[in-house]
C-alpha positions as CSV (number, residue, x, y, z in Angstrom):
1,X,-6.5,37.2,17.1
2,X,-3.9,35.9,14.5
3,X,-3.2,32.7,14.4
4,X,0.4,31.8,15.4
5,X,3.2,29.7,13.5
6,X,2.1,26.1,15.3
7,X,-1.2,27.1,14.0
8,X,-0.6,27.5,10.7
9,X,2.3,24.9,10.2
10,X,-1.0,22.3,12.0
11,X,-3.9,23.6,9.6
12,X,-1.0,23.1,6.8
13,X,-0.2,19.3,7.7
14,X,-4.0,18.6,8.0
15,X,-4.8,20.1,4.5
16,X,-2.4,18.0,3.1
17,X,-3.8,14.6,4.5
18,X,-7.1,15.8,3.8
19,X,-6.1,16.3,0.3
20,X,-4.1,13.1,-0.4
21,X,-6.0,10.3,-1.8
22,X,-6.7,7.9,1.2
23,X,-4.3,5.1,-0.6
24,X,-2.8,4.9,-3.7
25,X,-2.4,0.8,-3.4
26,X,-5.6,-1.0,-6.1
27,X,-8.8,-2.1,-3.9
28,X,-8.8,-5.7,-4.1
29,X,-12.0,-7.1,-5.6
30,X,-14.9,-9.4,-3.8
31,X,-13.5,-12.1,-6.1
32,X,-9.6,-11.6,-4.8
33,X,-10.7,-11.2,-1.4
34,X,-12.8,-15.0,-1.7
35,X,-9.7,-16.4,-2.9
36,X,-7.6,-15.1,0.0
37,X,-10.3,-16.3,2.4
38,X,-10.2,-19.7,0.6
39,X,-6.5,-20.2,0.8
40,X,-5.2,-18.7,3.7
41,X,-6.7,-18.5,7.5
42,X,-9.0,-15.5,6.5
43,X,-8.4,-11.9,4.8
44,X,-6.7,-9.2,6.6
45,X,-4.7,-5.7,5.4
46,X,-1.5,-7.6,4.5
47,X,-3.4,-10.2,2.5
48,X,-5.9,-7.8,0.7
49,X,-3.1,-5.3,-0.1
50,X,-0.9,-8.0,-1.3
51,X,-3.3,-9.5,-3.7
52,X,-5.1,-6.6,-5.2
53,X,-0.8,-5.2,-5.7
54,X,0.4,-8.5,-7.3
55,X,-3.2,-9.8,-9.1
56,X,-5.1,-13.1,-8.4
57,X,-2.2,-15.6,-10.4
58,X,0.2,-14.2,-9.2
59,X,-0.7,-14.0,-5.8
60,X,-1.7,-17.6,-5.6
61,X,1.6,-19.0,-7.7
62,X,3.2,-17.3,-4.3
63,X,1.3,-18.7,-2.1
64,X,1.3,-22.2,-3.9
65,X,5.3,-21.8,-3.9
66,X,6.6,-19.6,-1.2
67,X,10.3,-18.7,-1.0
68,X,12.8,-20.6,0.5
69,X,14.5,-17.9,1.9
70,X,12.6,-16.6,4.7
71,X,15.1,-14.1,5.8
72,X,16.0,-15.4,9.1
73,X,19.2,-15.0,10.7
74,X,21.8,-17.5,9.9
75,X,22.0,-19.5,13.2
76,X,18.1,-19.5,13.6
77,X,17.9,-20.8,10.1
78,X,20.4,-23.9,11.2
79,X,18.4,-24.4,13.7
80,X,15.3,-25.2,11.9
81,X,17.3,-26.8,9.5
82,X,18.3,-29.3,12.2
83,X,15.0,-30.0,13.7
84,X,14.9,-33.9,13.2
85,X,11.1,-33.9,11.6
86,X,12.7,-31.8,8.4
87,X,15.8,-34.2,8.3
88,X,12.7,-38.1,8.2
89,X,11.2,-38.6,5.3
90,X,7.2,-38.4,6.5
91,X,6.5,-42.2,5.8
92,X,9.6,-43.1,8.5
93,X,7.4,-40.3,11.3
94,X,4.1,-42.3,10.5
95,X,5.7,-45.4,10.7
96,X,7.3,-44.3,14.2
97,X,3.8,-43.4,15.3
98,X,1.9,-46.5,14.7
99,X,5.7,-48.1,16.5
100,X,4.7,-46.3,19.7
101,X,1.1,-46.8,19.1
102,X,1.2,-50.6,19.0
């Protein structure tokens, strides 16, 4: 029996992922991986793939000083802006606290 077009265009495609290197990205190492454990709430794809890509400085310069833009849309952005515990100082909301407290 001879195999028709589907059949071959199908043994194609799975010869080609076969062949492909699972992924091109760097393995991060045990010592990256610590450090993402360390400094974020635990290692996962994202994380690993991020600090094997960018290296252990750079990856912790990030995460030590993230980027203000966070790529939100504009009116959710005012929004947060807005939210009075960004606009008091954090000595004026413990100060409330121990107000209400008392």
């Amino acid at each position: 029996m001879n195999p028709g077009p589907l059949t071959l265009c199908l043994a194609l495609a799975i010869g080609d992922v076969l062949a492909a290197p699972a992924s091109a990205a760097p393995a991060p190492t045990p010592m990256e991986l610590a450090l993402v454990n360390r400094v974020t709430w635990g290692v996962n794809a994202d994380s690993a793939a991020a600090i094997a890509r960018m290296g252990a400085d750079r990856w912790l310069e990030r995460q030590l000083h993230p980027s203000t833009d966070d790529h939100l849309p504009p009116d959710i952005a005012a929004e947060i802006a807005a939210l009075p515990m960004l606009q008091t100082p954090l000595i004026g909301m413990v100060m409330g606290a121990e107000q209400q407290r008392k």
